[in-house]
DOKEKOL-385874 format. One record per residue (C-alpha): residue number from 1; residue in one letter; x, z negated, y negated. Coordinates in nm, 4 decimals, padded with zeros to 6 digits. Layout:
<n=NUM	res=A	X=X	Z=Z	Y=Y>
...
END
This chain:
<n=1	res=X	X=17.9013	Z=-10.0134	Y=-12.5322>
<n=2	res=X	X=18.0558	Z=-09.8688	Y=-12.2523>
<n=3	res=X	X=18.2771	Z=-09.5856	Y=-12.3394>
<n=4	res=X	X=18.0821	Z=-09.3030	Y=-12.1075>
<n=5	res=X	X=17.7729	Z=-09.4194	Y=-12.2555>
<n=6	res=X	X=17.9652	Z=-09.3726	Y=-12.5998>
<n=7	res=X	X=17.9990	Z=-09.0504	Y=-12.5310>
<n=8	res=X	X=17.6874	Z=-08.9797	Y=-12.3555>
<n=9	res=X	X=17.5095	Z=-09.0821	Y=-12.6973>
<n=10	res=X	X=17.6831	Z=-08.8309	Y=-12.8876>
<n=11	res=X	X=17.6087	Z=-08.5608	Y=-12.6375>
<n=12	res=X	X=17.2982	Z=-08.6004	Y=-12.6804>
<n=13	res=X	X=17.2812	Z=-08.6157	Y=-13.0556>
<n=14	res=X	X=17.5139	Z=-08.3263	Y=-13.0617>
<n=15	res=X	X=17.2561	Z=-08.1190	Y=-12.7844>
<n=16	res=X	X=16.9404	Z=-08.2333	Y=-13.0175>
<n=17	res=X	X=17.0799	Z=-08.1234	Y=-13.3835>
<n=18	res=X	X=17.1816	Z=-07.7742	Y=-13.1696>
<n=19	res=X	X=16.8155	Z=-07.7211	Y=-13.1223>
<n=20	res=X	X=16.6498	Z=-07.4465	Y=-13.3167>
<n=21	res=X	X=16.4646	Z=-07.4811	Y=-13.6553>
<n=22	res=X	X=16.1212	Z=-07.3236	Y=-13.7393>
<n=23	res=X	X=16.0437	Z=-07.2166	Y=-14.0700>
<n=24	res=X	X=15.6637	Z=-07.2216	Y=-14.1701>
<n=25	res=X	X=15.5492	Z=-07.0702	Y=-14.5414>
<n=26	res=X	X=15.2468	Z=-07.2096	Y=-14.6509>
<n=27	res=X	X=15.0933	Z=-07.0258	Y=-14.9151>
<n=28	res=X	X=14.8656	Z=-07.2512	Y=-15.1634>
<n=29	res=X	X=15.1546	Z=-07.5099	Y=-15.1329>
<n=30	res=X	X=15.4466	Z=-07.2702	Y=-15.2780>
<n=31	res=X	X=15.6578	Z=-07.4262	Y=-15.0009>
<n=32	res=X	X=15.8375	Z=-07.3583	Y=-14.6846>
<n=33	res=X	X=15.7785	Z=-07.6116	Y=-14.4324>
<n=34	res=X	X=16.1422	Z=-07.7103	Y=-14.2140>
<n=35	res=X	X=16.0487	Z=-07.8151	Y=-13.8429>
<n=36	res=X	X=16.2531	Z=-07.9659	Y=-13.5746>
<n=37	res=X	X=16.1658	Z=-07.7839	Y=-13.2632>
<n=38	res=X	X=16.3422	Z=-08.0807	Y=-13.0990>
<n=39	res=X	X=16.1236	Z=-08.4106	Y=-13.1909>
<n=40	res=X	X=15.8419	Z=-08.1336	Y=-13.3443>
<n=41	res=X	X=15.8556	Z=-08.3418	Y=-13.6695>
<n=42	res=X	X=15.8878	Z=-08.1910	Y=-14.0489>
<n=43	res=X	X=16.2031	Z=-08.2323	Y=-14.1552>
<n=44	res=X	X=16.2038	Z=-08.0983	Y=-14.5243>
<n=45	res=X	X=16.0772	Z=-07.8888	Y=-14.7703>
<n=46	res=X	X=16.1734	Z=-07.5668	Y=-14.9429>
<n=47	res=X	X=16.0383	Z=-07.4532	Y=-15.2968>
<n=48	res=X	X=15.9135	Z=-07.0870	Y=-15.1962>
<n=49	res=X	X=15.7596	Z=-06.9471	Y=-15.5186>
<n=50	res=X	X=15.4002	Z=-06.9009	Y=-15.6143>
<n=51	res=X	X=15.2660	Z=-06.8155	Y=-15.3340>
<n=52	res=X	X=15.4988	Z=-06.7466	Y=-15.0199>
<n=53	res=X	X=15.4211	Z=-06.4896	Y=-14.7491>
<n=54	res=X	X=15.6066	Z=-06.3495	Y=-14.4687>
<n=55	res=X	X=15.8962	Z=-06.4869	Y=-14.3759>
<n=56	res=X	X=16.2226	Z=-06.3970	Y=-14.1679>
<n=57	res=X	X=16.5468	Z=-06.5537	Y=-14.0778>
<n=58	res=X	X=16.8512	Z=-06.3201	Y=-14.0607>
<n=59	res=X	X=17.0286	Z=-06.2780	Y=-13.7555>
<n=60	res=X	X=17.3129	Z=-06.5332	Y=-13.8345>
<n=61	res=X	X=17.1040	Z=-06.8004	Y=-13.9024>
<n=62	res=X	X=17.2057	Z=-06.7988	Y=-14.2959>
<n=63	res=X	X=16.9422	Z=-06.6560	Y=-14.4770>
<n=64	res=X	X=16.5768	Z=-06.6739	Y=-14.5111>
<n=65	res=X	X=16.3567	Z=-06.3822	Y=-14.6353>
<n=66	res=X	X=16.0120	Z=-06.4771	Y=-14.8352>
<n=67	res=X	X=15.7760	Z=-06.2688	Y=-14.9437>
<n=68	res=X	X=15.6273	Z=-06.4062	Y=-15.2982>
<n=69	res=X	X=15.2792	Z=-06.2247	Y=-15.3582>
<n=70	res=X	X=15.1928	Z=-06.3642	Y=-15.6970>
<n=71	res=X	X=15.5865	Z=-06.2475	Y=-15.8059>
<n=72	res=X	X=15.6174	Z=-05.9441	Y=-15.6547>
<n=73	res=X	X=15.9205	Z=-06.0281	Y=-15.4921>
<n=74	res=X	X=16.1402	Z=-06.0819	Y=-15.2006>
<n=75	res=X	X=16.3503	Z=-06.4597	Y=-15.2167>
<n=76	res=X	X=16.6393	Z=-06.5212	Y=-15.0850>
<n=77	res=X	X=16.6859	Z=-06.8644	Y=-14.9748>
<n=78	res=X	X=17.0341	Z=-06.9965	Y=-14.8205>
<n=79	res=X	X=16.9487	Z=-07.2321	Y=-14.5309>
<n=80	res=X	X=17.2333	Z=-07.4918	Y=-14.5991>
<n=81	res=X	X=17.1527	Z=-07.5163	Y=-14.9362>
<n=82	res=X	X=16.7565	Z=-07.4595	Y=-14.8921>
<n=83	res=X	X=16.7791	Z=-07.3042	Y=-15.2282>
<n=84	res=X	X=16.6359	Z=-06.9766	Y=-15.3271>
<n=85	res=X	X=16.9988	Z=-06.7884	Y=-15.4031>
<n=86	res=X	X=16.8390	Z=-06.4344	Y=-15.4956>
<n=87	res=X	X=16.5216	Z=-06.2471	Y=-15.5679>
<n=88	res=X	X=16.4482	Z=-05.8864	Y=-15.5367>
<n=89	res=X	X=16.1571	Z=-05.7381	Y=-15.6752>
<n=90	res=X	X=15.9591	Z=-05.4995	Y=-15.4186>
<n=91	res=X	X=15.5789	Z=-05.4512	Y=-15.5668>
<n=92	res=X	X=15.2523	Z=-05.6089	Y=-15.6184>
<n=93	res=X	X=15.1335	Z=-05.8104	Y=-15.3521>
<n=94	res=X	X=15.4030	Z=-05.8040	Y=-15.1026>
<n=95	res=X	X=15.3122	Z=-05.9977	Y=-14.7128>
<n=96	res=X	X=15.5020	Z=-05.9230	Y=-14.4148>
<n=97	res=X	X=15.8686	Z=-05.9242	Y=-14.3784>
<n=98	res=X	X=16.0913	Z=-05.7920	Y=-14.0971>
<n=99	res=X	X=16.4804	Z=-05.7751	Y=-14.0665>
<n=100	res=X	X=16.6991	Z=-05.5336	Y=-13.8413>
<n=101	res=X	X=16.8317	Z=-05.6476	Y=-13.5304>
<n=102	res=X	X=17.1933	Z=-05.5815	Y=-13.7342>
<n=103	res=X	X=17.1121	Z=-05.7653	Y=-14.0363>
<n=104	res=X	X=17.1283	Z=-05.4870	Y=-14.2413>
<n=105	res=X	X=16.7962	Z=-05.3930	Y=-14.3628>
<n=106	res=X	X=16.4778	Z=-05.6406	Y=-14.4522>
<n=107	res=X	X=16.1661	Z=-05.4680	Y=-14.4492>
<n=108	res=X	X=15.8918	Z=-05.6114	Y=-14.6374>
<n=109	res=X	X=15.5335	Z=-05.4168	Y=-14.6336>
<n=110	res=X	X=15.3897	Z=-05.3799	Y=-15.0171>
<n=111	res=X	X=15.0141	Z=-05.4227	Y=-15.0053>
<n=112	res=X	X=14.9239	Z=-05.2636	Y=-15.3215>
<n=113	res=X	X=15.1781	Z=-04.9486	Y=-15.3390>
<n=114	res=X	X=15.0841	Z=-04.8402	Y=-14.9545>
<n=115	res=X	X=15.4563	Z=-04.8301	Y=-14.8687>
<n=116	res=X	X=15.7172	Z=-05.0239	Y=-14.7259>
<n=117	res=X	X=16.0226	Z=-05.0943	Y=-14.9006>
<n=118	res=X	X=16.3425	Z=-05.1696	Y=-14.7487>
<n=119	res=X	X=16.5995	Z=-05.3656	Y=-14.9138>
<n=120	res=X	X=16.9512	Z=-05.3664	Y=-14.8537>
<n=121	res=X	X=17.0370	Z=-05.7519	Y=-14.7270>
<n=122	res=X	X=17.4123	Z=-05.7269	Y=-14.8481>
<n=123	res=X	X=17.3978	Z=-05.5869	Y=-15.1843>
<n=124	res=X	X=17.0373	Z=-05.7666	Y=-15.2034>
<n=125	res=X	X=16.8880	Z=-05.4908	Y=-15.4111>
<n=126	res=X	X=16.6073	Z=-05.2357	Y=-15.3284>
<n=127	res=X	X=16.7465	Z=-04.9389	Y=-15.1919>
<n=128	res=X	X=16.4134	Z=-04.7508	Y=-15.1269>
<n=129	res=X	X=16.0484	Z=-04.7540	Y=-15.0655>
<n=130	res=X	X=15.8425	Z=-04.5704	Y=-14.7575>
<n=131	res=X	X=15.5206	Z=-04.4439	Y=-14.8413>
<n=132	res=X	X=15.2620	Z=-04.5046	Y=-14.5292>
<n=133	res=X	X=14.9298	Z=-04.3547	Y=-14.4239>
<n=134	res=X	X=14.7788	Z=-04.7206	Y=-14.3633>
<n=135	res=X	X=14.6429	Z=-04.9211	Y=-14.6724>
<n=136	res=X	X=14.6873	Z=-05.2957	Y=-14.7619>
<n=137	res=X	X=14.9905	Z=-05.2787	Y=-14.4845>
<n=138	res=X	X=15.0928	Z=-05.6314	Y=-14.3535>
<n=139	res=X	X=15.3619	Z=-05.6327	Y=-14.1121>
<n=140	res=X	X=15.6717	Z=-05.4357	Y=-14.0780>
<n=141	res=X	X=15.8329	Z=-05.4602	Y=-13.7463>
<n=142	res=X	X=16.1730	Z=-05.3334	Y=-13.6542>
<n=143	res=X	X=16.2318	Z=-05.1676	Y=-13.3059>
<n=144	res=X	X=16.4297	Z=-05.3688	Y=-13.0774>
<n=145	res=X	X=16.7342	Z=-05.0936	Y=-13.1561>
<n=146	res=X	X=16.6476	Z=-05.0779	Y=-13.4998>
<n=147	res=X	X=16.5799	Z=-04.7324	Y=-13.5504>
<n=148	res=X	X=16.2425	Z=-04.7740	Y=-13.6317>
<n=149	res=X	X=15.9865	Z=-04.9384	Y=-13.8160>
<n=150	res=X	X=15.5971	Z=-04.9753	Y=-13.7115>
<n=151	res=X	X=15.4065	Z=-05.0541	Y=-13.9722>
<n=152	res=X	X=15.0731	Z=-05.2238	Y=-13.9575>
<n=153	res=X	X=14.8050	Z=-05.2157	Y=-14.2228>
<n=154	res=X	X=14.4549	Z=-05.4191	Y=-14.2770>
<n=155	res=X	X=14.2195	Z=-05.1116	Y=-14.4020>
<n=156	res=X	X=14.2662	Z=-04.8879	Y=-14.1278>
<n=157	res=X	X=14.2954	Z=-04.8381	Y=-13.7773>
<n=158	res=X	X=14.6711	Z=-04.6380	Y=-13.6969>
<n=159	res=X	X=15.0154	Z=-04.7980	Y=-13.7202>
<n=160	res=X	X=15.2780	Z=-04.5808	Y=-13.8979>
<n=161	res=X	X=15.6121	Z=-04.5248	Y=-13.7484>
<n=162	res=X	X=15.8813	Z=-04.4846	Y=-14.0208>
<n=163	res=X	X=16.2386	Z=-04.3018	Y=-13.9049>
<n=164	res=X	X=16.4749	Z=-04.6012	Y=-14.0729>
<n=165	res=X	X=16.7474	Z=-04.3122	Y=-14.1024>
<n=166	res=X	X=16.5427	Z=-04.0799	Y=-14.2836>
<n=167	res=X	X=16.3521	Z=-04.3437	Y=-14.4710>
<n=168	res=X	X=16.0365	Z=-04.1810	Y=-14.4014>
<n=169	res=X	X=15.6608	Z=-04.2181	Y=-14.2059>
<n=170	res=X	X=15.7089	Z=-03.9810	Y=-13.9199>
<n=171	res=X	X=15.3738	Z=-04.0435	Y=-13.7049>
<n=172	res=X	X=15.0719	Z=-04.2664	Y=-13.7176>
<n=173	res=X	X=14.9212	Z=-04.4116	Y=-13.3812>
<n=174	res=X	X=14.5625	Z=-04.4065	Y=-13.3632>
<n=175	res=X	X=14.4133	Z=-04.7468	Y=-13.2444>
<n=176	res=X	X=14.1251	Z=-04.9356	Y=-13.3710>
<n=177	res=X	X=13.9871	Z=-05.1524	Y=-13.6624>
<n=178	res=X	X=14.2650	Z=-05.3938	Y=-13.8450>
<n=179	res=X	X=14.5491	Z=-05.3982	Y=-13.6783>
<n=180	res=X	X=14.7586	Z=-05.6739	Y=-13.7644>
<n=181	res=X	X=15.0686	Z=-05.8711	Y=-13.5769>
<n=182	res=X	X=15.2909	Z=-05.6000	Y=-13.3773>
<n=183	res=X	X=15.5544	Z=-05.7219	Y=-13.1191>
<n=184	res=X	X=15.8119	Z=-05.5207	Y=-12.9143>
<n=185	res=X	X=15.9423	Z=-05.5474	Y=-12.5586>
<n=186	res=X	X=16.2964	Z=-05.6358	Y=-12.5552>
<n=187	res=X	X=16.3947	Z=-05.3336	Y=-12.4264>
<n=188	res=X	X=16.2082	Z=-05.1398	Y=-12.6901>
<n=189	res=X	X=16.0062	Z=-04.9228	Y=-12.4587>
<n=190	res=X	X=15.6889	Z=-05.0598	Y=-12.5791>
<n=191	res=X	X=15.4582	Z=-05.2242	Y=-12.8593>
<n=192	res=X	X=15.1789	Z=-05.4449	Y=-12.8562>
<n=193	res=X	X=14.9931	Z=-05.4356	Y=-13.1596>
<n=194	res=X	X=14.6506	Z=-05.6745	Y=-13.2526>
<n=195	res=X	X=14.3702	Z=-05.5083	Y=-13.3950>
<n=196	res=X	X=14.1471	Z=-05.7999	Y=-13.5392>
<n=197	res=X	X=13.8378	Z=-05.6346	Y=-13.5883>
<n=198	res=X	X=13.7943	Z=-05.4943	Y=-13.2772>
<n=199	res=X	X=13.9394	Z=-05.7910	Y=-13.0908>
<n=200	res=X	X=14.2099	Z=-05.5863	Y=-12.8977>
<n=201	res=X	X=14.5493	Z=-05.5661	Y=-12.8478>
<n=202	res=X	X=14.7142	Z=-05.2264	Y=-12.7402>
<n=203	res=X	X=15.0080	Z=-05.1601	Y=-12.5467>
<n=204	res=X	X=15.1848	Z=-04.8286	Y=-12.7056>
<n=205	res=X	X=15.4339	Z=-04.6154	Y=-12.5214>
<n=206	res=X	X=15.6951	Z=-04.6260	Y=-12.8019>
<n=207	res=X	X=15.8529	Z=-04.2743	Y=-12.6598>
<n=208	res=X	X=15.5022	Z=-04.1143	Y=-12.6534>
<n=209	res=X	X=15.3757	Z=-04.2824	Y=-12.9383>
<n=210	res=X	X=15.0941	Z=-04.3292	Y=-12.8129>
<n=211	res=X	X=14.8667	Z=-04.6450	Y=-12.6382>
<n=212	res=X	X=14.8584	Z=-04.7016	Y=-12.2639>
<n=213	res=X	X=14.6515	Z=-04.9896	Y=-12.2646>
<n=214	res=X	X=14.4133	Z=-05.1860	Y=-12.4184>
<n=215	res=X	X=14.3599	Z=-05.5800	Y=-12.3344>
<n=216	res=X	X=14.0644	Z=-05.8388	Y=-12.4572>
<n=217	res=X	X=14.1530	Z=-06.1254	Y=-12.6089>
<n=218	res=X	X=14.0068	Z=-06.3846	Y=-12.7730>
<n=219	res=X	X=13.7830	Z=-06.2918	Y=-13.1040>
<n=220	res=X	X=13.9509	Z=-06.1571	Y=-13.3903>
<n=221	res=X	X=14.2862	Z=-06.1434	Y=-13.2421>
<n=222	res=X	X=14.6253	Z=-06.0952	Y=-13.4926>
<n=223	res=X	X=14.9344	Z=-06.2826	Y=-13.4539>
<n=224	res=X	X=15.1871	Z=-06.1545	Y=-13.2272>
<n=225	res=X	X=15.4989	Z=-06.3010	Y=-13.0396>
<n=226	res=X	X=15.6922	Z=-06.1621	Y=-12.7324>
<n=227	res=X	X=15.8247	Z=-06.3915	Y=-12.4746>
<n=228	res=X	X=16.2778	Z=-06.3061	Y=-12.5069>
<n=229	res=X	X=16.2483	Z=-06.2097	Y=-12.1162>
<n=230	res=X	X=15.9562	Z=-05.9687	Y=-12.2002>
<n=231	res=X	X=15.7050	Z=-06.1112	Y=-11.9561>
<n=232	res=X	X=15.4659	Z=-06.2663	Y=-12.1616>
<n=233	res=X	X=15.3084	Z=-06.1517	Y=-12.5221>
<n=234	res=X	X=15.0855	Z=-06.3954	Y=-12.7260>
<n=235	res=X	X=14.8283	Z=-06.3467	Y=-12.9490>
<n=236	res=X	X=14.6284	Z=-06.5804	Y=-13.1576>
<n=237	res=X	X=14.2586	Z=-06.5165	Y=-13.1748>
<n=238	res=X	X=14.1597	Z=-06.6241	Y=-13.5053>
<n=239	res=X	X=13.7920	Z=-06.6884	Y=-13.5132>
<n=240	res=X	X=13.8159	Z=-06.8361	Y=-13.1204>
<n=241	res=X	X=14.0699	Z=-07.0676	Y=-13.2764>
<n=242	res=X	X=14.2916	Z=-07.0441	Y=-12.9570>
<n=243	res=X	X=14.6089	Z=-06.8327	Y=-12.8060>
<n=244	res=X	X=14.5906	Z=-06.6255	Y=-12.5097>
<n=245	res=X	X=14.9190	Z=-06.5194	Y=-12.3165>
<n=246	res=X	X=14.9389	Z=-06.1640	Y=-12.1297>
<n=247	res=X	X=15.1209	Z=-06.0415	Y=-11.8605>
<n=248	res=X	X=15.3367	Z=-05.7543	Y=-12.0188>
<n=249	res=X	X=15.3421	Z=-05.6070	Y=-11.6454>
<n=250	res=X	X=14.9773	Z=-05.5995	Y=-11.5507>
<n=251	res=X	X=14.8742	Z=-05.6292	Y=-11.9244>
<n=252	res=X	X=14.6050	Z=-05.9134	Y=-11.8735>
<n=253	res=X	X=14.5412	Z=-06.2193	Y=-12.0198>
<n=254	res=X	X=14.6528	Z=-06.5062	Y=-11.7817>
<n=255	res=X	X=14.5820	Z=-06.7989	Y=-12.0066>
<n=256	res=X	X=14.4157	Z=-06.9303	Y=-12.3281>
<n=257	res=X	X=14.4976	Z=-07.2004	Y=-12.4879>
<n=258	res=X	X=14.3003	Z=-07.3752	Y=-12.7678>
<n=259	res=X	X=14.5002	Z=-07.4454	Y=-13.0981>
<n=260	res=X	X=14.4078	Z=-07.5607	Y=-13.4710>
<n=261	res=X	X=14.1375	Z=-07.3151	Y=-13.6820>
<n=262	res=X	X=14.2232	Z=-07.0021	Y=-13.8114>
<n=263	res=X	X=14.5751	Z=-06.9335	Y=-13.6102>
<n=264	res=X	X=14.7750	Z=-06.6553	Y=-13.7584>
<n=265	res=X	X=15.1497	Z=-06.5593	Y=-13.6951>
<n=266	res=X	X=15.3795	Z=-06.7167	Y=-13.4067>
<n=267	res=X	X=15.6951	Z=-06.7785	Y=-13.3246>
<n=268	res=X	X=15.8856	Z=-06.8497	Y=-13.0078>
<n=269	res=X	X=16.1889	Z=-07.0247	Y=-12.9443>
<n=270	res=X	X=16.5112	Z=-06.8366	Y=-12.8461>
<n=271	res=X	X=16.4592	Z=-07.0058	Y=-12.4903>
<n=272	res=X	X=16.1593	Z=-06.8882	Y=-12.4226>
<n=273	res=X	X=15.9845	Z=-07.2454	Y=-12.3513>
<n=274	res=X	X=15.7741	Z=-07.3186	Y=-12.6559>
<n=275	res=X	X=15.5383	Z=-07.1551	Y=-12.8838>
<n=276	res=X	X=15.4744	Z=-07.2554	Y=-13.2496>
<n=277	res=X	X=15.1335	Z=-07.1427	Y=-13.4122>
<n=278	res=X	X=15.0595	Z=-07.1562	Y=-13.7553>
<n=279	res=X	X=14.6588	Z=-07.2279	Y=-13.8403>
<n=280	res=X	X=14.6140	Z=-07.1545	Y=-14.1617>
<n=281	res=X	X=14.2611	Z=-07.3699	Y=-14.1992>
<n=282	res=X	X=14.3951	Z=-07.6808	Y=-14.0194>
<n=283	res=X	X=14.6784	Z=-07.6721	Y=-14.2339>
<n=284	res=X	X=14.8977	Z=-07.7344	Y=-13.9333>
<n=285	res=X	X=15.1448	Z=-07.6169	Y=-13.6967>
<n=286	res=X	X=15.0184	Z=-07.5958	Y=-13.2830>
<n=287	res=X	X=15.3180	Z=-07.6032	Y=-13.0296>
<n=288	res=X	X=15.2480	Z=-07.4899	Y=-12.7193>
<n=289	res=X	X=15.4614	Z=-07.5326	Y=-12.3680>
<n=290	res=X	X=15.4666	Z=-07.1676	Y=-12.2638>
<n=291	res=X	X=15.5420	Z=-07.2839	Y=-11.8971>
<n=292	res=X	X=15.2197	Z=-07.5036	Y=-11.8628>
<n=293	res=X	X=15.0152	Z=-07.2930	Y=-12.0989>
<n=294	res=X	X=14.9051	Z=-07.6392	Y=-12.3034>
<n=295	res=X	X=14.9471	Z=-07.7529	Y=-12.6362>
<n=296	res=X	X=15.2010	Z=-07.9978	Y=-12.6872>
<n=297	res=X	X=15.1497	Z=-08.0840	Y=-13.0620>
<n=298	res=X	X=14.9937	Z=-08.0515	Y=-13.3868>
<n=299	res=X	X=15.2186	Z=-08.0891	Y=-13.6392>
<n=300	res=X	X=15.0660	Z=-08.1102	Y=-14.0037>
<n=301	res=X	X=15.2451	Z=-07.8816	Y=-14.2379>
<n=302	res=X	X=15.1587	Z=-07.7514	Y=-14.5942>
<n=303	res=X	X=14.8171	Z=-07.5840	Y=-14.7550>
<n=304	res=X	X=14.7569	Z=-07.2457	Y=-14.5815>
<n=305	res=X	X=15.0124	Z=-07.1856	Y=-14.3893>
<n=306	res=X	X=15.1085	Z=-06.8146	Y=-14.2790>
<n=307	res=X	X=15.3155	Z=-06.8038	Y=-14.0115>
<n=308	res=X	X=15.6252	Z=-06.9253	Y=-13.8221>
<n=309	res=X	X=16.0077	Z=-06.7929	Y=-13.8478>
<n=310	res=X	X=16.2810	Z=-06.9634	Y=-13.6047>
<n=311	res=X	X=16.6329	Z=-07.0038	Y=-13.6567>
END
């Protein structure tokens, strides 16, 4: 071989293993699925528990956070390892998780208490739990500057804002029926939150606190993911089994594309160019080409799977 082409090999190789990893918990499984967002192929397994939940990656790329619903708890696996390293216990029946731009704090929303509790990633212990107007919540989404937390929950029809610093609910935003997935602009000025019952997503003023717009999806919309420039939201429509992409400046759907059944929670990759959906009746994980708006992939994963994390 000739030498440049030596090296252009191992460029390559070296550019591919650089390429982020997605993380996919699948709940009946007890696993966390390990994708290659590079050759879109499952690359491992992780044991997750009884029955793993929401999921987050910490901002160095070292941890992952798991929500276990049947345990009550919040596992800490180490991604070299892939070995759950700690547990916390939060409450019964906890789902979503979300982590502070800092790394500091992981947020993980406790179904049957009504609260949120947010454990201290460092010391790995619970250092308090925030009491919220919404019941069953399900997600917990930090503000871009991490000061605070919106809160989403699946019998009502506000999100709760809770001051991080004061470690308490300080308003609730009326919207509609179910909301669900919640997703920030990257400069934090506003939210986009899914109401699934209603089939809506709203567009909040974060300073006013209160919505500015509301957009029509596909049926039974709920998964959220913001594009990194800010330009495009997603949301899965869950009983239209597709994903429809809005324009975050004139807040109107500009595409839909179809995906498996039942798609849920979404990640995007940290350039911007591909979507990964989890369906959590097809078992399976859709990747879409955000440029082209078309699927590029299903990729089959484990039983139920909840959503998508990306390293």
């Amino acid at each position: 071989m000739h030498p440049l082409a030596g090296a252009a090999t191992l460029l390559a190789a070296a550019a591919a293993s650089a390429q982020p990893i997605a993380y996919v918990p699948n709940e009946k499984s007890g696993t966390i699925s390990v994708i290659d967002t590079a050759s879109d192929t499952v690359v491992g397994e992780i044991p997750a528990g009884d029955r793993p939940r929401g999921l987050a990656v910490s901002p160095d790329g070292k941890r992952l956070y798991v929500t276990d619903e049947r345990q009550g708890a919040l596992h800490v696996v180490d991604v070299a390892t892939r070995r759950i390293v700690g547990e916390v216990e939060v409450g019964e029946s906890p789902e979503g998780v979300g982590i502070s731009p800092d790394g500091k704090w992981v947020a993980v929303a406790i179904e049957a208490a009504n609260a949120v509790a947010l454990v201290d990633a460092a010391a790995g212990r619970l250092a308090a739990r925030v009491p919220v107007q919404g019941k069953n919540p399900e997600h917990a989404v930090f503000s871009p500057d991490g000061r605070w937390l919106y809160v989403s929950a699946e019998e009502g029809s506000t999100v709760d804002v809770v001051d991080v610093a004061a470690r308490k609910a300080v308003a609730s935003i009326e919207l509609a029926s179910r909301p669900r997935g919640i997703a920030f602009t990257p400069d934090g000025k506003v939210a986009y939150v899914a109401c699934e019952n209603a089939s809506v997503v709203f567009a909040i003023d974060v300073g006013r606190r209160r919505p500015i717009a509301s957009i029509r999806a596909g049926e039974a919309t709920n998964g959220l993911a913001m594009s990194p420039d800010g330009k495009r939201v997603f949301v899965s429509n869950g009983k239209s089994a597709s994903v429809s992409a809005i324009d975050t400046a004139t807040n109107e759907v500009v595409a839909t594309v179809p995906v498996g059944k039942r798609p849920w929670n979404m990640a995007i990759t940290p350039d911007g160019r591909k979507l990964y959906v989890a369906n959590g009746r097809s078992n399976s994980v859709s990747v879409i080409d955000t440029a082209t708006s078309r699927k590029l992939t299903d990729i089959p994963v484990g039983e139920l799977p909840w959503g998508v994390a990306i390293r």
